[in-house]
BAGUVEX-916690 format. One line per field, with one value per atom (N, C-alpha, C): atom name; x, y, z; residue number from 1; residue in one letter. Coordinates in steps of 0.02 Angstrom, whole numbers. Layout:
BEGIN
atom <- CA,... .
xx <- X,... .
yy <- Y,... .
zz <- Z,... .
seq <- NUM,... .
type <- A,... .
This chain:
BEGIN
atom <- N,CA,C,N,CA,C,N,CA,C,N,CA,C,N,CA,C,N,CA,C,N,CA,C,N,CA,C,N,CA,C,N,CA,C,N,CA,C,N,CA,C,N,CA,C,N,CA,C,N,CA,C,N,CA,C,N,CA,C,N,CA,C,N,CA,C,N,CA,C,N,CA,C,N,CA,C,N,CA,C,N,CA,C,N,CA,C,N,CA,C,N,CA,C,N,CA,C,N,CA,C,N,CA,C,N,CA,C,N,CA,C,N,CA,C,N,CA,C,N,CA,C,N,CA,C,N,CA,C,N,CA,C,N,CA,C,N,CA,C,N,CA,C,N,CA,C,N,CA,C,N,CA,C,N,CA,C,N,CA,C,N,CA,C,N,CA,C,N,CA,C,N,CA,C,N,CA,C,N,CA,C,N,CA,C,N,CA,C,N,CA,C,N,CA,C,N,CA,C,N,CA,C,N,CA,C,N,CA,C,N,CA,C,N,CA,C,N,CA,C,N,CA,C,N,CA,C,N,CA,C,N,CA,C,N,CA,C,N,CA,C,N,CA,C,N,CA,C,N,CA,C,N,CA,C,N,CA,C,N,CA,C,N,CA,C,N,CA,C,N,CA,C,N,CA,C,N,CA,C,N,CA,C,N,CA,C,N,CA,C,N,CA,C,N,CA,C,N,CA,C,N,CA,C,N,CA,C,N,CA,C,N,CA,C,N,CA,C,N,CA,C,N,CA,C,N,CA,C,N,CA,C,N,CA,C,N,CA,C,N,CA,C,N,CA,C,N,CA,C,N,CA,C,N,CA,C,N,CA,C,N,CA,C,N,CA,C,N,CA,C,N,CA,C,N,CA,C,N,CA,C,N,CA,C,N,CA,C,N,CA,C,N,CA,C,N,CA,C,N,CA,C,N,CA,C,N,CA,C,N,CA,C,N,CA,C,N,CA,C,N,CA,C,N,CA,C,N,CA,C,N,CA,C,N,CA,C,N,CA,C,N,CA,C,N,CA,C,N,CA,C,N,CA,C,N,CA,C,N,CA,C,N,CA,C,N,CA,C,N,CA,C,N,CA,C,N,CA,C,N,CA,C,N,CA,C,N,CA,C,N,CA,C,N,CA,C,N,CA,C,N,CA,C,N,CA,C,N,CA,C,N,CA,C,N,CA,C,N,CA,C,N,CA,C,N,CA,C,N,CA,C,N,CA,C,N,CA,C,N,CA,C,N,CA,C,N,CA,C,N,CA,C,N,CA,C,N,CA,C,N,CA,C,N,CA,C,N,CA,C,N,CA,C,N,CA,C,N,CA,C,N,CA,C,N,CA,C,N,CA,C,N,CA,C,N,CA,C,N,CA,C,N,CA,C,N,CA,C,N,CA,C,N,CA,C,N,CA,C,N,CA,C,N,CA,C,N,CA,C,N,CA,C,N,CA,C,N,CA,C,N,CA,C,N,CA,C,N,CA,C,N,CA,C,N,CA,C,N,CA,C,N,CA,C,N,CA,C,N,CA,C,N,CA,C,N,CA,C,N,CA,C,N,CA,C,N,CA,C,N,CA,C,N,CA,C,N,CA,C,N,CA,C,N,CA,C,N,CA,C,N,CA,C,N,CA,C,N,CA,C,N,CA,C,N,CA,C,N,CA,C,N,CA,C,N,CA,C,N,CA,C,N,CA,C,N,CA,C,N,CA,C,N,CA,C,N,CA,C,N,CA,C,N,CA,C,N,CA,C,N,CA,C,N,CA,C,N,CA,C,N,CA,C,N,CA,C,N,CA,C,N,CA,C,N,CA,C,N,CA,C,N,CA,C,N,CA,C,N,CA,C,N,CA,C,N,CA,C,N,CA,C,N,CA,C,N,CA,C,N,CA,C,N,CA,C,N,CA,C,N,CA,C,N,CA,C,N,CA,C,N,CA,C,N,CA,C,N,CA,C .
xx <- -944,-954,-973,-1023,-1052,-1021,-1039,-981,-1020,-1052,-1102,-1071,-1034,-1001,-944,-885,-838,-810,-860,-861,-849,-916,-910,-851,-839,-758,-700,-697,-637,-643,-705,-708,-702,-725,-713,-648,-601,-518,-504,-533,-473,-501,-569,-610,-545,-542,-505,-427,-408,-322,-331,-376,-385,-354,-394,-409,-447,-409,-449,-492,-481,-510,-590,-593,-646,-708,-762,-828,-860,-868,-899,-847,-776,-729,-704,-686,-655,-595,-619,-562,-486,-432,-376,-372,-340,-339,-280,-286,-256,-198,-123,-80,-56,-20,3,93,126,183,205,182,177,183,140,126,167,206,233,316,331,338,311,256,192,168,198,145,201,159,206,184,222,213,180,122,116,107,140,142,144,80,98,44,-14,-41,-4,-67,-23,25,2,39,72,104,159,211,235,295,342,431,469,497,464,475,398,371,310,360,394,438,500,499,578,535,496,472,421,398,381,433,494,554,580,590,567,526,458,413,436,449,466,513,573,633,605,598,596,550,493,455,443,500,532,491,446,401,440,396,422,451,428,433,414,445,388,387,336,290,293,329,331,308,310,290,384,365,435,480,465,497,521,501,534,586,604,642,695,727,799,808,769,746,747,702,672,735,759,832,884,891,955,919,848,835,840,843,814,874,944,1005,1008,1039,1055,1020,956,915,859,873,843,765,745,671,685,655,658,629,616,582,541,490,434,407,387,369,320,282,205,251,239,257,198,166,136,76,61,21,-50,-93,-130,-184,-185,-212,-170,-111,-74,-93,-97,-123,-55,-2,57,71,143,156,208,212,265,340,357,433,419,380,371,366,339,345,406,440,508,565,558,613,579,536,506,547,534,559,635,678,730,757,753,742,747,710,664,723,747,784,861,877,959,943,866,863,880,853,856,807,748,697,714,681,691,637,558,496,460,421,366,304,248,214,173,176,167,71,61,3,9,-53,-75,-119,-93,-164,-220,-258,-335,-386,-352,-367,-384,-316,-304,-353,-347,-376,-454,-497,-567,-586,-527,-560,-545,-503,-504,-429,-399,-320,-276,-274,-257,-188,-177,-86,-80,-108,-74,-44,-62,-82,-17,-15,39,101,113,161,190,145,158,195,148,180,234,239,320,385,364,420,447,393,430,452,411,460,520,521,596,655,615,679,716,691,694,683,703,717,795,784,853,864,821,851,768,737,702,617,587,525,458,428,349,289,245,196,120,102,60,-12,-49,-81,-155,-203,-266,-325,-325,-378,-466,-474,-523,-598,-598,-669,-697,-653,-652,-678,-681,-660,-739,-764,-842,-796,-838,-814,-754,-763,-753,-674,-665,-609,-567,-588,-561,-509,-529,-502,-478,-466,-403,-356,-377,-322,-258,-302,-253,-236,-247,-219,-157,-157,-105,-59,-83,-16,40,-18,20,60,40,67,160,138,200,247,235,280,306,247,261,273,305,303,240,221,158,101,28,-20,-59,-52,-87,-151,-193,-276,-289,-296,-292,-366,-381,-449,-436,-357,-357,-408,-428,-479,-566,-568,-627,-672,-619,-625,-667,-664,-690,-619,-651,-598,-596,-531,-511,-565,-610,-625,-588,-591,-575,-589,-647,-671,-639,-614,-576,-509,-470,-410,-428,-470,-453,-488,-531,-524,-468,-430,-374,-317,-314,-286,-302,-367,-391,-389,-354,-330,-257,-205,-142,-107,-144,-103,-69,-23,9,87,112,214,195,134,145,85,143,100,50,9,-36,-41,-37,-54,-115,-133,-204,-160,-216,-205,-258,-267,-330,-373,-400,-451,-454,-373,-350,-321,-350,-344,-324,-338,-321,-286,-248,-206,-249,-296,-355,-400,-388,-403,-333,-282,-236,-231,-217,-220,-274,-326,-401,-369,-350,-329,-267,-212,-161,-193,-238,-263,-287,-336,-357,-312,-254,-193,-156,-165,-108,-54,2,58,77,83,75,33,32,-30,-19,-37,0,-49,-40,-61,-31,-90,-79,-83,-116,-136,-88,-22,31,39,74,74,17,-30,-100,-106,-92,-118,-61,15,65,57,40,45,-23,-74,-124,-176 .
yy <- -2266,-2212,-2243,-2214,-2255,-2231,-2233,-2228,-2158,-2145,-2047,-2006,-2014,-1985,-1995,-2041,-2044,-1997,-2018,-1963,-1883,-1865,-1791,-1779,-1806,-1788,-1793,-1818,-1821,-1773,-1769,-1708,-1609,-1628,-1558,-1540,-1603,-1599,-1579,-1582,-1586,-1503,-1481,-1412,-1365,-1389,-1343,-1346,-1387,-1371,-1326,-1309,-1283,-1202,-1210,-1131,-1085,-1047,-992,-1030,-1099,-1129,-1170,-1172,-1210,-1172,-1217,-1210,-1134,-1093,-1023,-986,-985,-931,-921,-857,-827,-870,-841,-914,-867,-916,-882,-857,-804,-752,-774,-770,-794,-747,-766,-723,-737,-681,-664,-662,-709,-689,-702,-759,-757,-710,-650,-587,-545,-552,-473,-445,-468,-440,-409,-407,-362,-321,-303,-258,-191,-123,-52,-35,-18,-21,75,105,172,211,239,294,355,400,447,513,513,536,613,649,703,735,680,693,662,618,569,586,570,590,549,578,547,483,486,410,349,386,357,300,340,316,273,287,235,186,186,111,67,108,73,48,82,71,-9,-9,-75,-129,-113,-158,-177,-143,-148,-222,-198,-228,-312,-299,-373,-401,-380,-434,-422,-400,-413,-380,-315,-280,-252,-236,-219,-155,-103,-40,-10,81,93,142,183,246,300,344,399,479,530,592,614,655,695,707,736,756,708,626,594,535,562,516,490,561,546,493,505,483,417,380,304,301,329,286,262,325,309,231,247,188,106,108,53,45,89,64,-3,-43,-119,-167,-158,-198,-227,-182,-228,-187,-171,-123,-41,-38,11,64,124,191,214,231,235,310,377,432,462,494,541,594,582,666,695,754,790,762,750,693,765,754,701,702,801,814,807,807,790,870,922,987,1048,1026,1077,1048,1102,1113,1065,1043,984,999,1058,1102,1074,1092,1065,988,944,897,859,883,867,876,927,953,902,884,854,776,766,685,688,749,745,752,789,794,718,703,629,568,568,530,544,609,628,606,609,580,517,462,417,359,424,362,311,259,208,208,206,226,272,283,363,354,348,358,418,436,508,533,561,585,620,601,617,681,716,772,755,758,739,792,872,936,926,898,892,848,789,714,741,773,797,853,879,949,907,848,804,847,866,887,849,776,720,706,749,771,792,853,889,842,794,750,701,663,635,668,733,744,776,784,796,746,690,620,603,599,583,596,691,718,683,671,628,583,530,475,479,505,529,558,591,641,558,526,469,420,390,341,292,251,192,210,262,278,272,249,244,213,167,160,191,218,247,209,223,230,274,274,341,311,392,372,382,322,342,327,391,401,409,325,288,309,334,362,439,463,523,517,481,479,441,456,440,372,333,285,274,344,361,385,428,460,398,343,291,267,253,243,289,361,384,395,421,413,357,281,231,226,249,259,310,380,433,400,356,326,269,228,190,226,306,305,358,375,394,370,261,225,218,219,219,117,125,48,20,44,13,91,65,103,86,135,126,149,94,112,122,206,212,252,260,273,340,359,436,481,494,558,568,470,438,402,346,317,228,218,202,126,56,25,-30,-47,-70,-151,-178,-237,-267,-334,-380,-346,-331,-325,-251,-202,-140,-165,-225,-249,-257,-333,-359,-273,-235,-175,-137,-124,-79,-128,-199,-258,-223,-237,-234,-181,-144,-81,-76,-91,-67,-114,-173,-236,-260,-301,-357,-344,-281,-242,-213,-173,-129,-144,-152,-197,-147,-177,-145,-138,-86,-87,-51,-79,-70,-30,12,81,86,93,90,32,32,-12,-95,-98,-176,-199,-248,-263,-321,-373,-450,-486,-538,-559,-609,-614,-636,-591,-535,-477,-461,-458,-478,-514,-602,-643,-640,-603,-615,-556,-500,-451,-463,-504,-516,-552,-637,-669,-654,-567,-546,-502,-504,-475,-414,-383,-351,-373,-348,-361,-310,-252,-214,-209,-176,-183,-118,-35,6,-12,-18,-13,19,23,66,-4,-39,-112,-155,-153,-186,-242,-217,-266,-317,-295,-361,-389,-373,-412,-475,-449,-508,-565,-519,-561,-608,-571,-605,-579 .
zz <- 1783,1733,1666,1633,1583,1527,1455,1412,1371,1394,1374,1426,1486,1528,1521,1501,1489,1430,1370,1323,1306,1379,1407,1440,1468,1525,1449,1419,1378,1327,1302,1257,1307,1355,1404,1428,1424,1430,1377,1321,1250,1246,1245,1250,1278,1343,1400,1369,1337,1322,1246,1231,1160,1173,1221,1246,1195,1163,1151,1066,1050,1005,1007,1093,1092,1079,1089,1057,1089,1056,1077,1092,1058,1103,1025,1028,967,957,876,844,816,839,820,752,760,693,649,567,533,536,536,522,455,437,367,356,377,370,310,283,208,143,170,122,161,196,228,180,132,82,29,38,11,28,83,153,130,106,145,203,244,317,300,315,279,347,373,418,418,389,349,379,423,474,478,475,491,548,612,696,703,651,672,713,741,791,763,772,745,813,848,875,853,817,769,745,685,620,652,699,708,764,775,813,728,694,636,593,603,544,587,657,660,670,662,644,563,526,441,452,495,474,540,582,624,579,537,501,429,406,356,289,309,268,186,142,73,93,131,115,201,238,258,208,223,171,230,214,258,223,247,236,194,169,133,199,235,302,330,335,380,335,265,225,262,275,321,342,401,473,479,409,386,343,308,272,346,366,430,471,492,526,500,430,387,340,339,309,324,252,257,293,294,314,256,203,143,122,194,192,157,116,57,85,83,104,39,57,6,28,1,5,-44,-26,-68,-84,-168,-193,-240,-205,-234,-225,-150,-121,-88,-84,-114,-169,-188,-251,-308,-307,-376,-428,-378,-405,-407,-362,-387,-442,-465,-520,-543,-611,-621,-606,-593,-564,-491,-446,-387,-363,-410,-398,-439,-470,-493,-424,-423,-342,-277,-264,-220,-231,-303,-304,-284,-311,-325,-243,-199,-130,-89,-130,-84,-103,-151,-190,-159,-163,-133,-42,-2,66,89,23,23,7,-16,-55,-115,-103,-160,-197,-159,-199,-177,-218,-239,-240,-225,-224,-271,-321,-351,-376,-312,-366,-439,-480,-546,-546,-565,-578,-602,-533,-532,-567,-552,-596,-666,-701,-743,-786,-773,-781,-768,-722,-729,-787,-797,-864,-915,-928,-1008,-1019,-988,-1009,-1007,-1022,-1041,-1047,-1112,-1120,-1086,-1023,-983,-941,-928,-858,-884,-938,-943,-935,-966,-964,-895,-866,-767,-751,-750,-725,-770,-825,-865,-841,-830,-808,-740,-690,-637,-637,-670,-701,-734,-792,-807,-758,-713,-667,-628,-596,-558,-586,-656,-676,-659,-647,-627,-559,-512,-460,-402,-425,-355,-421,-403,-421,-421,-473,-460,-470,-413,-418,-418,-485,-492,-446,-397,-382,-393,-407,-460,-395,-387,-347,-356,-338,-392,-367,-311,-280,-314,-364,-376,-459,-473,-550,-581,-641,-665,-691,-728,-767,-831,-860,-910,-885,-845,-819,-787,-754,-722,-798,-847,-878,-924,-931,-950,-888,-830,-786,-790,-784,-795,-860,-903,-977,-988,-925,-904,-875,-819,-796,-839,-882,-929,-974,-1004,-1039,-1013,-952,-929,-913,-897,-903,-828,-771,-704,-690,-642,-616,-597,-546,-533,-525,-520,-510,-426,-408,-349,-316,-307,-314,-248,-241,-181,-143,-84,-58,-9,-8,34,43,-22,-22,-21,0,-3,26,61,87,59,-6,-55,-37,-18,-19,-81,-86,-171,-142,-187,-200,-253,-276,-294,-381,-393,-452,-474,-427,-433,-468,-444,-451,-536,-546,-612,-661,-643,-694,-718,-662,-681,-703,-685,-723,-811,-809,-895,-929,-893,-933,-952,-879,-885,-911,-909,-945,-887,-900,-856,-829,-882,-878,-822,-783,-737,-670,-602,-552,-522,-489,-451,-376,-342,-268,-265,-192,-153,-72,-78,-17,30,65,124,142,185,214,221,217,217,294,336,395,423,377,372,331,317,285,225,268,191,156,175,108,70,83,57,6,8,-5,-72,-63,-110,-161,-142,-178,-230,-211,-237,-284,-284,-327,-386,-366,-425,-486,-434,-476,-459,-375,-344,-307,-310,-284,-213,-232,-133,-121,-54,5,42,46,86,140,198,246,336,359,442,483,485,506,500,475,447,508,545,610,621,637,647,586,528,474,470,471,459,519,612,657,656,624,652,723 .
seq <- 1,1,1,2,2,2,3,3,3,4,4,4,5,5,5,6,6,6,7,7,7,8,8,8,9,9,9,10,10,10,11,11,11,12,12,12,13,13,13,14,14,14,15,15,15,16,16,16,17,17,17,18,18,18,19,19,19,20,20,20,21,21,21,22,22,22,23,23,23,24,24,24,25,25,25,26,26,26,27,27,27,28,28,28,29,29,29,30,30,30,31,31,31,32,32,32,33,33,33,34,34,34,35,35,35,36,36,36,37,37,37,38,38,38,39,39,39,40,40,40,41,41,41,42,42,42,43,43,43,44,44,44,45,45,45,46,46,46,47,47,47,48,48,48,49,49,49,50,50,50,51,51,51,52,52,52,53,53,53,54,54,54,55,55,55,56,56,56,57,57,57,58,58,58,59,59,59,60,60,60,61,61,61,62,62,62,63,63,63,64,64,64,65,65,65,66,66,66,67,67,67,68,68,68,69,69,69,70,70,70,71,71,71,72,72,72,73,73,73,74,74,74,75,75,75,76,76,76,77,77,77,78,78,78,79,79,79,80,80,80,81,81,81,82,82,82,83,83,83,84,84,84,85,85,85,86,86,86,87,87,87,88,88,88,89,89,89,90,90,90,91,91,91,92,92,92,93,93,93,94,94,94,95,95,95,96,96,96,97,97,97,98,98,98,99,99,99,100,100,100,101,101,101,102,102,102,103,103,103,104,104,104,105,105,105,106,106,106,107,107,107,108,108,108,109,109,109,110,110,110,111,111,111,112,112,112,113,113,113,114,114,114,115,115,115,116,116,116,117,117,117,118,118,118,119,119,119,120,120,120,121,121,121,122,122,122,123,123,123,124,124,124,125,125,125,126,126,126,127,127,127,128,128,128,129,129,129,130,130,130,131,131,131,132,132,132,133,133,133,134,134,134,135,135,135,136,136,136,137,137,137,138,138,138,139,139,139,140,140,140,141,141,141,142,142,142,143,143,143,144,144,144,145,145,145,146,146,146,147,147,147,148,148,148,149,149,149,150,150,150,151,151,151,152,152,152,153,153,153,154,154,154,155,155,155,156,156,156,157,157,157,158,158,158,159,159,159,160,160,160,161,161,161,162,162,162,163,163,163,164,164,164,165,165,165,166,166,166,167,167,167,168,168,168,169,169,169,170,170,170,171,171,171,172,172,172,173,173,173,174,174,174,175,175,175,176,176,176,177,177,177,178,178,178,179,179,179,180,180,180,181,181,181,182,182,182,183,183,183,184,184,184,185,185,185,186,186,186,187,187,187,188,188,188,189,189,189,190,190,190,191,191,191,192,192,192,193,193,193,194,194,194,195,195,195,196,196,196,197,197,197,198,198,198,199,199,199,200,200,200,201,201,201,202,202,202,203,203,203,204,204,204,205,205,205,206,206,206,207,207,207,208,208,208,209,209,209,210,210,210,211,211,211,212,212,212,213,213,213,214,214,214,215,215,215,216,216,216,217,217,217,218,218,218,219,219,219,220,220,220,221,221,221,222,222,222,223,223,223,224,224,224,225,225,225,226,226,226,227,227,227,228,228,228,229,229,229,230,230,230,231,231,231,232,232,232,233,233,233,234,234,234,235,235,235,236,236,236,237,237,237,238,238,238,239,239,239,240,240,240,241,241,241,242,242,242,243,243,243,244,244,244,245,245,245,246,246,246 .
type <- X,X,X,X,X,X,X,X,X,X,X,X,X,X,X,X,X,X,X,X,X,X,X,X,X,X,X,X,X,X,X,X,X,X,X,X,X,X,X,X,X,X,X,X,X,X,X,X,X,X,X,X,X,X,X,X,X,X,X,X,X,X,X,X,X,X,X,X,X,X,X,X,X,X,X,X,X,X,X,X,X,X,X,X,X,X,X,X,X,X,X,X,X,X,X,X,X,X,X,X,X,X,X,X,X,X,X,X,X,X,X,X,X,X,X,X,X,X,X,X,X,X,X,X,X,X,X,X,X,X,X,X,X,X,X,X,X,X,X,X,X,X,X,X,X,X,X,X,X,X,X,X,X,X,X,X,X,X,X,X,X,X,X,X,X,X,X,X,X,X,X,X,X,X,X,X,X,X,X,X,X,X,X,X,X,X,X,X,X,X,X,X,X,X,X,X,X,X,X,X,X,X,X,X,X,X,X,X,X,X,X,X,X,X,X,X,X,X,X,X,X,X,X,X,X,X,X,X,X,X,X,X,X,X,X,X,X,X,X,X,X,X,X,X,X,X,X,X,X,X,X,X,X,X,X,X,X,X,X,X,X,X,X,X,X,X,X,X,X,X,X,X,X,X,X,X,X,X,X,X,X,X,X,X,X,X,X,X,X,X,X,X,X,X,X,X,X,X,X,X,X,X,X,X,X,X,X,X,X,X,X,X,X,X,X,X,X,X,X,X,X,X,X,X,X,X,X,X,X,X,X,X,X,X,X,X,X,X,X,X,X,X,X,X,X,X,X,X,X,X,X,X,X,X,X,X,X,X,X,X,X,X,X,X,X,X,X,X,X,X,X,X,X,X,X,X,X,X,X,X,X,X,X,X,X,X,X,X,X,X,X,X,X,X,X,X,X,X,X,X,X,X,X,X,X,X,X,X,X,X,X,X,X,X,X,X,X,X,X,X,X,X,X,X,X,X,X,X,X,X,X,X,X,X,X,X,X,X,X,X,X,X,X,X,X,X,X,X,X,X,X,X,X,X,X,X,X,X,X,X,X,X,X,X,X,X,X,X,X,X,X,X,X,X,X,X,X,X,X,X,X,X,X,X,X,X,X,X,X,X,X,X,X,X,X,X,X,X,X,X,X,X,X,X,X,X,X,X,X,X,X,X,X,X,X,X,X,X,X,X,X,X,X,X,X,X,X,X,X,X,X,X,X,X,X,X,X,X,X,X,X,X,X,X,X,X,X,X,X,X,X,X,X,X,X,X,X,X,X,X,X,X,X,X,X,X,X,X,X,X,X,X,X,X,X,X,X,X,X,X,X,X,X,X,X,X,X,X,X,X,X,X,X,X,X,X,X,X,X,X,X,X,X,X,X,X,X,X,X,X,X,X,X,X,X,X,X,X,X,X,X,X,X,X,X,X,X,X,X,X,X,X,X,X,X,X,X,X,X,X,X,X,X,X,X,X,X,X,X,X,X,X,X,X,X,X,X,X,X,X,X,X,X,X,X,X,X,X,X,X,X,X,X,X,X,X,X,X,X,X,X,X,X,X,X,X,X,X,X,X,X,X,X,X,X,X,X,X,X,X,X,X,X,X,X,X,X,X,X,X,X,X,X,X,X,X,X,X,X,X,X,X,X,X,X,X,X,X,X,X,X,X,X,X,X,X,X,X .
């Protein structure tokens, strides 16, 4: 055997123990366990079934997720499943036009909060925020913040596919000034997914006291990873599982 054939035989052994690494075969997928304290696990579909929520409540808890994100209806359900396990329950109030009334979305938080939510999710009046009713709009969102202060975290949600240039930035100017925890740049009503350059904008508005999450169309743990860099901290996602496993 000459030493151009010895070559081939040893490199076609090392090929064959690779398996799914060698030359022309899909390459193993990056996992994310790294970021899965970043991840809301978001299960929020309108057909969810409540064995949906308790096989997600433990996907949350075996891999150690920030949050899941459930519907008002299944707070219970996700506190009882996710007691003392550290995974927080996260819920939409006044989801997803942010168009009832600030009495309604007060009772909603307050509801959500005596169930067992820890965070909120809260739409912003998008109504509001398009006619230039500015004060109206803060003081919507205030009141929720205030009702649920020291008792569960908000995030207002700025539904960025909707909004001209001009409105992008009083919206995130409404949520700053209502004094929410984080802002969440989200694509529900759009389908519009957060880039990199979406992040550092709403960065250069809200300043650096109040964090940022990204909502839709995230699938991999290196869109993740690129998104956090530019300066978000959650991640709501449906994909939760494949993104941490890989």
């Amino acid at each position: 055997m000459n030493i151009e054939e010895i070559v081939a035989k040893v490199t076609q052994e090392v090929l064959s123990r690779l398996g799914e690494n060698t030359i022309g075969s899909p390459a193993v997928k990056e996992t994310g366990s790294d970021v899965a304290q970043t991840i809301e696990h978001s299960i929020l579909n309108p057909d969810t079934t409540a064995a949906q929520i308790v096989k997600a409540c433990k996907e949350a808890r075996d891999l150690r997720m920030a949050n899941v994100c459930v519907s008002p209806y299944y707070v219970t359900l996700a506190a009882e499943q996710l007691r003392g396990s550290g995974v927080k329950v996260c819920t939409a109030i006044g989801f997803p036009h942010g168009a009832a009334s600030t009495a309604a979305k007060i009772a909603e938080a307050r509801e959500a909060i005596k169930n067992g939510a820890e965070e909120m999710d809260v739409s912003m009046n998008i109504l509001a925020i398009k006619n230039g009713e500015i004060a109206e709009a803060v003081k919507d969102l205030k009141s929720v913040v205030d009702t649920v202060h020291g008792k569960a975290m908000v995030k207002a949600i700025y539904e960025q596919g909707l909004y001209t240039d001009e409105e992008k930035a009083a919206a995130l100017n409404v949520a700053k000034a209502a004094g929410v925890d984080f802002v969440k740049i989200s694509n529900a009503l759009t389908g519009k997914k957060a880039i990199v350059e979406d992040v550092r904008f709403v960065r250069g508005i809200i300043g650096n006291a109040i964090g940022i999450k990204i909502d839709g169309g995230i699938s991999d743990a290196k869109t993740v990873r690129e998104l956090m860099a530019a300066g978000a901290q959650r991640f709501g996602c449906s994909k939760s599982v494949q993104i941490i496993k890989g």
